[in-house]
N, C-alpha and C positions, 0 to 999 in steps of 0.2 A: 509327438515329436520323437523322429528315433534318437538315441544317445549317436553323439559325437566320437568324446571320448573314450571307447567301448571299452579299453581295457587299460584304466584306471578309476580308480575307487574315489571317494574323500579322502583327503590329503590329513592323518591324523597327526597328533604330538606325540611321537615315542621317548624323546629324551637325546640328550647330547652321545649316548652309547652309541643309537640304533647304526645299521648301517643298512638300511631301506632306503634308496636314492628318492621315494616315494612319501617320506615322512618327513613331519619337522624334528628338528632335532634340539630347538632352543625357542620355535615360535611357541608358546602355549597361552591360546587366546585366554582363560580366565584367571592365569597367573596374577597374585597380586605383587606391582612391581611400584613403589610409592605412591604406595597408597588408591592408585587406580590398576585394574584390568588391561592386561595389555592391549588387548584389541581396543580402549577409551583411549590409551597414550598413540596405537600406531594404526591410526584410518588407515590403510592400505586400499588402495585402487588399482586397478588395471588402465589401462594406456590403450583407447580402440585403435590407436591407427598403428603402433607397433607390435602387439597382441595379435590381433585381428587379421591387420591388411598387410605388415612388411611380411617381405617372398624372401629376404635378402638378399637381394642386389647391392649393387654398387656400379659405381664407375669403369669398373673393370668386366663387369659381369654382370648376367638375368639372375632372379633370385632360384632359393637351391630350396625352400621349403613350399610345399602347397597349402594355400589359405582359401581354396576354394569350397570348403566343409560339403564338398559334393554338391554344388550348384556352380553355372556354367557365370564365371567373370564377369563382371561388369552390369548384371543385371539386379531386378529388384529380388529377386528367388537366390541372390548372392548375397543383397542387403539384407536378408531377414536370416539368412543362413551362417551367417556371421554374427547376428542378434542372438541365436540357440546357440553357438557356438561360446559367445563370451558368457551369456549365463553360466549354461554348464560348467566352465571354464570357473566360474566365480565362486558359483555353490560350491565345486567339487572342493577348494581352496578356501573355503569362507571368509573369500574377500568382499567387504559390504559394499565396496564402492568403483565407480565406473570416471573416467574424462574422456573428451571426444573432440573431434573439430568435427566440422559443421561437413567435410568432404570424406571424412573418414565414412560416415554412416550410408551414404550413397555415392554413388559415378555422380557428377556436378553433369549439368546437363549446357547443351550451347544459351538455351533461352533459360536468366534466372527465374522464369514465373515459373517452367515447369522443374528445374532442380528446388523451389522451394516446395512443389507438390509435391515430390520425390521425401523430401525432408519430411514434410506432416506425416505421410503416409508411414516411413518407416519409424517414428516417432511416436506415433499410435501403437505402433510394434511392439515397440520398447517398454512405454508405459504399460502395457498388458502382459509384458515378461515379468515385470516390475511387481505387479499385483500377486499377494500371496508372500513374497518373498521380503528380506530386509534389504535388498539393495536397493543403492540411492545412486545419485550422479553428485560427485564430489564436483566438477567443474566442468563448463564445455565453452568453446573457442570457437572461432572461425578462421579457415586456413588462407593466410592475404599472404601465402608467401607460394604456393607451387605455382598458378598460373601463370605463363607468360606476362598479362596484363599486369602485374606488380610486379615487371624487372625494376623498376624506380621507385618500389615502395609500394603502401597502399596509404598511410595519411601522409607518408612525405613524398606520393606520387606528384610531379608537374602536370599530370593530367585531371580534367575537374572532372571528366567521366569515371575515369578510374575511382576518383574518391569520392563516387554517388556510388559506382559499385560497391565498395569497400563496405561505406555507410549499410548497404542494404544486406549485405554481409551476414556485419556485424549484426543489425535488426533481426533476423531470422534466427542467428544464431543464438541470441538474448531469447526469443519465444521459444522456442526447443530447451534451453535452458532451463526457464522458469518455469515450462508445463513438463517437465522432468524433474520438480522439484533441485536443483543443482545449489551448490551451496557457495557456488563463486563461479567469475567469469575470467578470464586471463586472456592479457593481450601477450601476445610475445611477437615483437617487431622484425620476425627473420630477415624482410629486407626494408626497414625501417633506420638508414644510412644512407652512406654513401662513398664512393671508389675514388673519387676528385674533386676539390675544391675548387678547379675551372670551370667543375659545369652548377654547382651548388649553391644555392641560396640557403645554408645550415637556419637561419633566423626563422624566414619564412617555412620550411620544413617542419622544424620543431615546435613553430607555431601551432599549423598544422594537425600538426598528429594532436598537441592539446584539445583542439577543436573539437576532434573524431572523439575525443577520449569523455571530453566534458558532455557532445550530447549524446553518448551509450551511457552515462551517468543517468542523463536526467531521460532519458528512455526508459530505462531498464527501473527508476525507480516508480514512473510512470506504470509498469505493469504489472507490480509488486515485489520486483527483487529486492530482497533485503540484505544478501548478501554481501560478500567485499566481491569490488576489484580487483584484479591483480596484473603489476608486471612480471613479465619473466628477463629475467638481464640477462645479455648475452654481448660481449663482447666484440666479437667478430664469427665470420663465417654464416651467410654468403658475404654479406658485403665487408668491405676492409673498413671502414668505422662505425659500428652501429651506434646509435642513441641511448641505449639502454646498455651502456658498457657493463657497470656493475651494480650493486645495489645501491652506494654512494648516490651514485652518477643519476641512477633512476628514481632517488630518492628527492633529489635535488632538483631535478625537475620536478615533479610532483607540488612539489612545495612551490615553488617561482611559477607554476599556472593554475594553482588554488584547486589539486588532485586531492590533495593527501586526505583530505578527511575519508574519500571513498575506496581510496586504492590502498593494498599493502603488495610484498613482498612473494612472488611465486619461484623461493632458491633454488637452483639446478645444480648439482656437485658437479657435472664436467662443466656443466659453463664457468664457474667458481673458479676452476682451473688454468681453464685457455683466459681468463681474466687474471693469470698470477696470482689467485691469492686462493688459499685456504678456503674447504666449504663451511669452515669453523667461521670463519672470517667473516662470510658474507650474511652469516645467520645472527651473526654477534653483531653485526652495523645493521640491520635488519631490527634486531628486537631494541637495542637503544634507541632508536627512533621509534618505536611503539608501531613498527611495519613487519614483523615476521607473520605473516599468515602463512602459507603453505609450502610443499616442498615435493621438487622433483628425483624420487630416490633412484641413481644409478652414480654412476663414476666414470672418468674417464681415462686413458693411457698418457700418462708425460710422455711417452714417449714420439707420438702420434701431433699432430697441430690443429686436429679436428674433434668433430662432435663425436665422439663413440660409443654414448651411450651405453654402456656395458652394463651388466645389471651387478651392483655392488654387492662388494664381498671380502673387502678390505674392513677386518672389526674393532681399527682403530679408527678411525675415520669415521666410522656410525657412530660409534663409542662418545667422540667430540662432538659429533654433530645432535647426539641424543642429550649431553650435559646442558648445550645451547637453550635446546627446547625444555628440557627439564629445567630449566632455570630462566626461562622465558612466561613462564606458568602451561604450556601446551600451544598445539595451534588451533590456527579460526579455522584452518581446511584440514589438508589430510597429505597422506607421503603416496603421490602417485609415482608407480613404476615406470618412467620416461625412458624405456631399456628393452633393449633386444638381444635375443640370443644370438649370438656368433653365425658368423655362413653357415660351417660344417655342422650348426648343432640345429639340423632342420628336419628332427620328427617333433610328431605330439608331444612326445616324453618329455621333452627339451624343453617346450613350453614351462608345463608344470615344474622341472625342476630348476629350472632360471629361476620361478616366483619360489619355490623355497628357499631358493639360495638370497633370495634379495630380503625376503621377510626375516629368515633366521639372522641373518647378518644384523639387521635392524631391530630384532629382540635381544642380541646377543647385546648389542651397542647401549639397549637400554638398562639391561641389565647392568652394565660395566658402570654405565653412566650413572644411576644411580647407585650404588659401591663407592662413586668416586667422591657421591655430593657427603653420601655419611660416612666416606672416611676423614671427609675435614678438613685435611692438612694444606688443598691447596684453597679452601675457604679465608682458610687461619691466615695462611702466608700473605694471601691478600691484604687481608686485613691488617696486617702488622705493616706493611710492606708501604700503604698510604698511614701507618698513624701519625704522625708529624702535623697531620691536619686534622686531625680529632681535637686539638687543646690550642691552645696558647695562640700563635699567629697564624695558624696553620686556620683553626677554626675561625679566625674572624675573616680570613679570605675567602673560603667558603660560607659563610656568612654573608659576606657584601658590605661590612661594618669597617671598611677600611681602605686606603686608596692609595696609591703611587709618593705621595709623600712617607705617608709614615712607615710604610714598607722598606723605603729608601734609607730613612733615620734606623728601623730596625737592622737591616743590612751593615749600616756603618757600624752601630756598636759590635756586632760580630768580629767586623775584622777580615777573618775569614771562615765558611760555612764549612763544617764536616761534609765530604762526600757523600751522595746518596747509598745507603746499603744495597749490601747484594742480592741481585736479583736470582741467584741459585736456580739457575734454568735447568740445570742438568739434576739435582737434586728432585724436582719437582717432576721433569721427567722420567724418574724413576719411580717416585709415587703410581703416576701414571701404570707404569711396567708390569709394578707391583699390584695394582690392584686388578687391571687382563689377565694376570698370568700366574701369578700368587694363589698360593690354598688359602 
């Protein structure tokens, strides 16, 4: 196989000094950073259909970068040439891990019998790239959102064709999956909503999609997945209400259609966003429900109302997002790059240094993140912050040894209670400050 890449090397650790647009400058895979190797705390994957196949386009425009690694578009000598491409691509980076949707890997064909030929074949590809090497497929999907035939969904489709397609999908994309050893599967509902509540039946939809979800469960354990499920929440964008608003949201169904044992949580930072809240947020309602499994690392612009995947680079925001996990015990999956380089940033080069910009930012974060857990202070304030319920009335309400009367009777001897102490946010954010940026 000739080199792709030709003139870049392995991507080494020089140190926070270097200034080789070419090195890492904070990744160093065998760093011991609490007590684990960074590369055990940060799986790191590649994204095939943003890596691979975006040209970058837009609505405005054809795309500006060539992904055709010297074979002619749209064919299988494109499919397999994209297959040497992301290896190389991975080795050169020593990133151990790949995600995929099921149309990334090949042109989807009109008859599904021969796009799933299409599939085995370049799948046989893949596991022979595979041999020899440590990389694995952290997750792969099936894409129910480009086609025309899911303008109305694929399990909250009104059409029962549609969602025999979907289903079969889904199937193919589970054997690819699992004969790529993959270590999770993730729905993410792009048009899984809805525009108007005049033409919707939300009950029966969400139904629905339970259905599609419950028997990829019992398929997928049928042919030995072991792995989790996952959702990916996403708020809006295509459609103006999705289902899967946020983790909350997605988490809640789960539970009310008897999911949750098999699914957790696939967190996106820009979807985090166009959902208002915090990627800190969605990680931390995520892991208290015992559903943080995996995570889409990129970020997105507030300024913007859409998906922009940008590939992160903001080291306060890793920073929170690494304490989460750090304090979550790690995840079941891995941090795949769900991120593209800019229009204008459309050579090779560009590739490779998005993914060190995404990985350093995300060793920087870990690093920061642990600094923050053994500096303590915002451990401590916690802890003092709820002690009122460590002793006296406090502990028997958390306990359960007491109930609305006597609470009542304690109430009255008071009188009236002291105000709750101060929550010192801005103190606390400076701890923060201090340990980014502090010697």
């Amino acid at each position: 196989m000739a080199e792709i890449f030709k003139n870049i090397s392995k991507i080494e650790y020089e140190g926070a000094d270097s200034k080789n647009p070419l090195a890492f400058k904070f990744y160093d895979a065998d760093k011991i950073v609490f007590g684990k190797k960074m590369s055990e705390h940060l799986p790191f994957a590649m994204a095939w259909w943003h890596n691979l196949c975006a040209e970058g386009g837009d609505m405005f425009g054809r795309g500006t970068a060539d992904k055709s690694f010297g074979a002619k578009v749209g064919t299988t000598e494109h499919a397999k040439a994209k297959v040497d491409a992301g290896f190389e691509f991975m080795q050169k980076l020593g990133i151990k891990y790949f995600c995929f949707h099921d149309v990334d890997l090949i042109p989807e064909a009109d008859d599904i019998k021969e796009t799933n030929n299409r599939l085995d074949e370049i799948s046989d590809y893949i596991l022979s790239k595979m041999q020899g090497t440590d990389i694995k497929c952290l997750w792969g999907t099936a894409n129910m959102f480009s086609n025309p035939r899911y303008m109305n969904g694929a399990g909250s489709t009104n059409s029962a064709d549609v969602y025999c397609f979907a289903a079969a999908q889904i199937k193919k994309a589970l054997d690819i999956t699992v004969k790529l050893g993959g270590r999770g599967y993730v729905f993410w509902g792009g048009r899984e909503g809805y525009e108007t509540l005049l033409n919707t039946d939300v009950k029966f939809e969400q139904e629905n999609i339970a259905r599609l979800m419950r028997m990829a469960v019992d398929y997928g354990r049928s042919i030995g997945f072991k792995g989790d499920f996952y959702i990916e929440p996403k708020p809006k964008e295509p459609m103006k209400h999705q289902y899967d608003f946020d983790a909350a949201t997605a988490i809640g169904f789960l539970r009310q259609y008897g999911l949750d044992k098999d699914f957790k949580m696939n967190i996106e930072a820009n979807h985090a966003t166009l959902a208002g809240h915090t990627f800190e947020h969605e990680l931390r309602i995520s892991a208290i429900n015992g559903m943080l499994g995996s995570i889409d690392a990129n970020q997105g612009d507030c300024l913007l109302g859409w998906d922009t995947d940008e590939f992160p680079f903001d080291a306060y925001s890793a920073t929170m997002c690494m304490y989460e996990v750090l304090k979550a015990g790690g995840l079941t999956g891995g941090f795949n790059f769900d991120a593209k380089t800019r229009r204008p940033s459309n050579a090779y080069e560009d590739m490779f240094e998005a993914y060190i910009l995404g990985m350093d930012t995300f060793a920087l974060g870990l690093i920061k993140a642990a600094a923050l857990i053994g500096d303590g202070r915002i451990d401590e304030f916690k802890k003092q912050r709820y002690s009122s319920f460590s002793s006296g009335i406090g502990a028997k309400i958390l306990s359960g040894k007491t109930d609305l009367k006597e609470l009542s009777a304690y109430a009255e001897k008071l009188g009236k209670p002291e105000g709750p102490s101060s929550g010192k946010q801005e103190y606390l954010e400076s701890v923060v400050n201090q340990v980014l940026f502090g010697k």
